[in-house]
Every structure is written in structure tokens, then in C-alpha cells.
N, C-alpha and C positions, 0 to 999 in steps of 0.2 A: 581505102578504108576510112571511115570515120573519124582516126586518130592524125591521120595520116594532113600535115598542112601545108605540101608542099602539091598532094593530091587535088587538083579540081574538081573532082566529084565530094569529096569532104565534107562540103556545106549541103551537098543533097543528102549524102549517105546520115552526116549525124543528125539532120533535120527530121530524115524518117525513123533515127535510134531512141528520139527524145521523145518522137509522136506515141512509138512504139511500148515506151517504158513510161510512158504518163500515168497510165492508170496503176500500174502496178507500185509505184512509187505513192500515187495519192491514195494506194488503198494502205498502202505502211503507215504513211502520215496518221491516215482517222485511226487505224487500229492503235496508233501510240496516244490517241486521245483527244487528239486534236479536231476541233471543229469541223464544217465543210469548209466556210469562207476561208479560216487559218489555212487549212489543209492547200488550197490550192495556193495560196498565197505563200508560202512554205515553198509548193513545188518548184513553181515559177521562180521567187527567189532563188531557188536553188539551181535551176538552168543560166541563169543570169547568174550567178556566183562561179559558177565554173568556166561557161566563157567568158569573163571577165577576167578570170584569172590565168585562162589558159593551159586548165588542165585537162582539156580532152588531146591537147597536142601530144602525139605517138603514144597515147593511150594503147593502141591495140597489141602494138611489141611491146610496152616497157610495161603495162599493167596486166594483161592476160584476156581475164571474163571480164568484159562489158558489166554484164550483170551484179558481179560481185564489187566490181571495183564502185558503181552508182550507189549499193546501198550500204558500202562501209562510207562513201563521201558523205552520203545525204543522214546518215546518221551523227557523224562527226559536225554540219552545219547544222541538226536540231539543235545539239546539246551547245554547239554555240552561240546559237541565237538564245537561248534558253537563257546562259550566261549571262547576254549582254541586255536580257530583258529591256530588249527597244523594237519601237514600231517597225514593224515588216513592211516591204516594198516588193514590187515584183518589175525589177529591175527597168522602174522609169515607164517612157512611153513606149518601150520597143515589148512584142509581144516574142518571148521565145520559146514557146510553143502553141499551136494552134491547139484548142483545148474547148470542151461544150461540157460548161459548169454546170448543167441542172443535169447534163447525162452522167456525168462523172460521178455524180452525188446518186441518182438514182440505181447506176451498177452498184454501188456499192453497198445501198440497201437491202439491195436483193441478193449480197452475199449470203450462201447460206451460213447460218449460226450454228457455230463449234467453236473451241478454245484453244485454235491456232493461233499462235504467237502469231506478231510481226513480221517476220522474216519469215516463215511458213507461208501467211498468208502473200503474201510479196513473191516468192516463188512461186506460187500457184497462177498467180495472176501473170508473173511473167512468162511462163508455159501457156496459158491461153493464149496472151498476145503473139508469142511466136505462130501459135498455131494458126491463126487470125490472119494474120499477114500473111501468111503461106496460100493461104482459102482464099484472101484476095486476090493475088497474082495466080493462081489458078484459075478463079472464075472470067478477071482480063484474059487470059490465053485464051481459056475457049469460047469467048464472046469476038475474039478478034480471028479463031477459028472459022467463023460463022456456026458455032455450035451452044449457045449462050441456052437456047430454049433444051433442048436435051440434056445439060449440064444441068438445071436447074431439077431434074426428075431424078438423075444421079449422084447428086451431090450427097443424097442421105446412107449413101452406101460406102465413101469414103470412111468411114466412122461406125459402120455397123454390117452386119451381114442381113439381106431380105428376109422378109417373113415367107413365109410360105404362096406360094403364087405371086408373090408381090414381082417378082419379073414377068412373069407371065403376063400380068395387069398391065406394066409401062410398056412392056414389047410391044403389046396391041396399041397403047397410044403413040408411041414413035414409030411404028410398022415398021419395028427391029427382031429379026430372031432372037429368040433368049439367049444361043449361044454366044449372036456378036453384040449383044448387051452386058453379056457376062466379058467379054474380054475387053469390050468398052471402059466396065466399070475395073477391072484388073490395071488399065491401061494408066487409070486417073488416080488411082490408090497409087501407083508408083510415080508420076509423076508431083503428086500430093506429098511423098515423102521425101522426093529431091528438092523440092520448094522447101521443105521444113528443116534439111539438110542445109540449105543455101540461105538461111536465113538466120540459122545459127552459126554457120562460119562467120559470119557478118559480124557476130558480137564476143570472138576469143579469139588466140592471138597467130593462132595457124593449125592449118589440118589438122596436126595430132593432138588438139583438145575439142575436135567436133564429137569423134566417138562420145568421149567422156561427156560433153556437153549434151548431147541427147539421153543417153542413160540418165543423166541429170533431170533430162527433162521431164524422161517417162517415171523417174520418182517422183516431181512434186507435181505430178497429175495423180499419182493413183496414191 
């Protein structure tokens, strides 16, 4: 796990938690007011603030949600930095997150406009990204399948039911029966949901808050 420092995978797992929670974090930052530049500057500092101090160590048993424990932290570092009204840094030469500043800024443009708070918006976005991560390791499996080009014809049906004929149509271009299209696309909804399953165990503190954490999730999506 992530929290885990005795763990060798730790620096992979938290490396993909920080990639994972970037945006959702820099979309709290702008909705509290704050600039782009600030904004990222802010996030970064604040990855650098935490490992520096060493508080992701046994994070996962002694704090719980990943999620919640980031945005009560990073709230707690605004309002200090706010305090100490001094120049930001984003901790030296070391970069601690891989981050594409003009995309960060352009997501977040194209937020649609409503009067979610902060932490609304920050839960939304961290629902996406789970969901996101899930769609990636997905679309890896069936490209290392050999199934990457079919995948790409099915993938709109993870998330939706077909329009009328619309199997009918891909059947004839993959020279698939509808029926084993249909249970193709059955096959990947379910595999889709154990990915989204396994991606939230990842960020709370054992089995019996995943339930809880997906209900969580299918709140701040709808």
C-alpha cells in the first residue's frame, strides 16, 4: 500500500496515488480562488510538504480514505501558507509529480459551470479520476490481449446501453454475432467494475470501507 514504508512497491503505488489525485486537488485549489500558476504551485508544494514530513507513512491503517485524509491535509497547508504570507516553492529541483500545466488549466475550464463548492467539486473529480484509471488498465489488458482494435468499438458501451442496431452495425464490422458481442460487451462491464473496485481499495484502509467507498463514489458522480 501507498502508506505502507516498509513496503517496496510504496514509491510506485503512492507515485500513481499523487498522479491520480492531481487534478482533483488542483481543481479545489482554483475553485478556492486561487490562480493557475498559484494553483499548481500550491499542489506541488503541497506533495513536497507531505513527503518531507512523512506523513503518508501508514497512512492507509492509521488514517482510513486516502481521499479524505488529502483534502483535509491540503486544506490545513492552504490556510498555512496563507498565514505565513511568503513566497511558494514547489519543493526545490525535485519534481513530485509528473503534471502538464496547460492540460491541468484547460480541464478545468471546461468544468461545467454550477455553484459546487470546493469539496463537491474535488469529489467529482476524484470519481472521475478513479474511473479513468480503471479505463486505462482496462484498455492495457485488452491491448495486451491482442484485442486493443475491438476494444476500441466497445468501449462506448461500458457506460451506456446501444442504440438501436448499433450492435448490429459493429457485428458486421468485427464479423462478430450480435449475441457474442453482447456477452463480449457483458464480459468488459464486469471486468470494468472490478478494476473500479481495485482501484478504490487502493485508497481506504481495508475491505470493509470499499462497499462504502463506491456508494461514495456513485454519489459524487450523480
Amino acid at each position: 500500500m501507498a502508506g505502507d514504508a516498509n513496503d517496496p512497491s510504496a514509491g510506485v503505488a503512492l507515485e500513481r496515488l499523487c498522479g491520480m489525485y492531481w487534478f482533483p486537488l488542483y481543481a479545489f485549489v482554483r475553485r478556492e480562488g486561487y490562480g493557475a500558476d498559484q494553483a499548481q504551485d500550491l499542489v506541488q508544494g503541497f506533495f513536497a510538504h507531505l513527503l518531507r514530513r512523512n506523513d503518508l507513512s501508514g497512512l492507509v491503517r492509521g488514517e482510513g480514505k486516502f481521499r479524505s485524509f488529502l483534502l483535509k491535509a491540503l486544506t490545513h497547508y492552504l490556510i498555512n501558507e496563507r498565514e505565513r504570507d511568503r513566497a511558494l516553492k514547489r519543493g526545490g529541483d525535485r519534481v513530485i509529480v509528473s503534471i502538464d500545466d496547460e492540460g491541468a488549466e484547460d480541464r478545468y475550464q471546461r468544468e461545467p459551470f454550477h455553484e459546487d463548492t470546493p469539496e463537491k467539486l474535488f469529489e467529482r473529480r476524484w470519481a472521475l479520476a478513479l474511473l479513468d484509471t480503471a479505463m486505462v488498465e482496462l484498455e492495457r489488458e485488452q491491448e495486451r490481449a491482442g484485442k486493443g482494435g475491438s476494444f476500441a468499438h466497445l468501449r462506448p458501451f461500458l457506460s451506456r446501453e446501444p442504440d438501436v442496431g448499433e450492435y448490429a452495425e459493429i457485428s458486421t464490422r468485427l464479423e462478430l454475432p450480435t449475441g457474442a458481442l453482447a456477452v463480449a460487451v457483458h464480459r468488459l462491464r464486469r471486468r470494468y467494475r472490478e478494476l473500479v473496485r481495485a482501484a478504490v481499495a487502493e485508497t481506504v484502509e481495508g475491505p470493509l470501507e470499499v462497499e462504502a467507498e463506491m456508494r461514495h463514489l456513485m454519489a459524487a458522480l450523480g
